[in-house]
N, C-alpha and C positions, 0 to 999 in steps of 0.2 A: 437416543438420538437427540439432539439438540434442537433447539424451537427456533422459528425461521425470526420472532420478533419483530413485528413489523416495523413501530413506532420506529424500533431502533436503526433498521436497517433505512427506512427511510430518511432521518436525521442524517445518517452516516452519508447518503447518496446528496443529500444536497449541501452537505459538509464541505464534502470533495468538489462537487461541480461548484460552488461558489468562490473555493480556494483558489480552483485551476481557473477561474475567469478576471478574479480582483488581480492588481497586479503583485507579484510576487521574482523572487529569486529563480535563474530556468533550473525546473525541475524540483523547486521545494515545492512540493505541495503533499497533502495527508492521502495522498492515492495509495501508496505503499502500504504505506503503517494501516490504514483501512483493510487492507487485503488481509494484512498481517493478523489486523484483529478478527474480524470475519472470520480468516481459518481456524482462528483459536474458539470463539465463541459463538458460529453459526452455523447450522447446517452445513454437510458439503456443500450443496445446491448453490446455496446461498454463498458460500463464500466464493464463488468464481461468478455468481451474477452479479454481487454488488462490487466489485472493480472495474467490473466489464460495464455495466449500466452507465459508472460515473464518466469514464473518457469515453464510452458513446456516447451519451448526452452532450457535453458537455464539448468532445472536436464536432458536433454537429454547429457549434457558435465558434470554438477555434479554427476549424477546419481541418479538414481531411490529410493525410499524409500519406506515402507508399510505405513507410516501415511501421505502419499500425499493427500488422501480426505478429510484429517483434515485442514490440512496446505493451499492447493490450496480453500477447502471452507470457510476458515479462508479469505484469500482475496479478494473473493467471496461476502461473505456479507461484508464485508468494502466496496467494490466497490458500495452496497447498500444502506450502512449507507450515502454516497457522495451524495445518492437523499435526502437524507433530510435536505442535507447544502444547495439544492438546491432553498427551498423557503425563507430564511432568512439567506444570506450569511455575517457571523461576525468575527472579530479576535478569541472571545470565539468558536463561534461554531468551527470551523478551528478544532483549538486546543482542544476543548471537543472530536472533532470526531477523532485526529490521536490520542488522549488518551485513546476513545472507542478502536479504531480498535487494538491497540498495546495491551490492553485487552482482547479482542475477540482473537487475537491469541495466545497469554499467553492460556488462558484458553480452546480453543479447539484444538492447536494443542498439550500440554500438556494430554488434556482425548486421545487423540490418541494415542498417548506415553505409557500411562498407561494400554489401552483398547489391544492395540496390541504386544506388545513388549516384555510383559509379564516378565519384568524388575521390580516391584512392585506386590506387593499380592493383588490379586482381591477385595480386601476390602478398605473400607472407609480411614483407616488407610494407605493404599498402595497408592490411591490416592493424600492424604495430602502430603506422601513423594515425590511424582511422580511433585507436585505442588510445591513443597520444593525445590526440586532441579534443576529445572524449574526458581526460581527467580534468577541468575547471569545471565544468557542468556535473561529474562525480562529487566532487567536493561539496558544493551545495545539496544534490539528492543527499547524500549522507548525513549530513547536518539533518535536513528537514524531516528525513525520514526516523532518525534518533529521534529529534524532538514530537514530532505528532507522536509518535510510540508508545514516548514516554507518557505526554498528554494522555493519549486515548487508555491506554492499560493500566494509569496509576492512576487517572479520571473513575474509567469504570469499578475498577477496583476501590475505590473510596468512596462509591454511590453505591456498591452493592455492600460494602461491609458496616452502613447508616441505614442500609435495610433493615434490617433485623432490632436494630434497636428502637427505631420510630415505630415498627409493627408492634415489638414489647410495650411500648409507652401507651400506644393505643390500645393495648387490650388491658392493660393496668389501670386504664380511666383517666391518665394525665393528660 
């Protein structure tokens, strides 16, 4: 079972809430890739509270919206998808999975959009458009969600592989 790590998961939560409050691109922010990592490297538990913690916190200062069970379950299962990077961790899968996830939210916090907002005609055709205009704000998640990814998976990945040789050095007396 995998260790809840507190340090880390705290870091990671005020990562996210600082990202989503400075001003930014709509929809870059490291909530995604967070999740994404989370599912790879924490707890279940954990990886579906620290997505959830960071956009509660954090629309408690943005503020509230009706399609939040779209958007907070949108992260939800990303933090899910991160268990399945969990038994063959690769550069592809990484990047397959912040490509799912920034997908998965395209597409279901968009049906929320459509389902509740009542900004498009309840038809097939209302949806298309609802998805339509949904792709410039796509464009950026995907961008930002590649990039934190890459940040955070090639970040940790290169602080834990400097492990092991600073713990060698210190027991070697240097």
């Amino acid at each position: 079972m995998r260790q809840s790590r507190p340090w880390l998961v705290l870091g990671l939560i005020l990562l996210g809430i600082v990202a989503r409050l400075v001003p930014h691109p709509w929809n870059a922010t490291p909530v995604m890739a967070i999740a994404l990592f989370g599912g790879t490297y924490l707890s279940k538990r954990w990886s579906i509270i620290l997505p959830l913690a960071i956009v509660a916190l954090s629309d408690l200062l943005i503020g509230w919206h009706r399609t939040i069970p779209f958007t907070w379950g949108a992260f939800a299962l990303t933090g899910m998808l991160g268990w399945w990077l969990r038994r063959r961790l690769s550069a592809a899968r990484i990047l397959g999975g912040a490509l799912a996830g920034s997908l998965l939210f395209f597409l279901i916090s968009n049906f929320g959009v459509w389902v509740l907002e009542r900004l498009y005609p309840p038809t097939a055709a209302g949806l298309w458009a609802c998805y339509a205009a949904g792709i410039p704000f796509f464009r950026a998640t995907l961008l930002g969600d590649l990039v934190y990814t890459v940040a955070l998976f090639g970040g940790y990945a290169a602080a834990t592989a400097l492990r092991p040789a600073r713990e060698a050095a210190g027991q070697t007396g240097r």
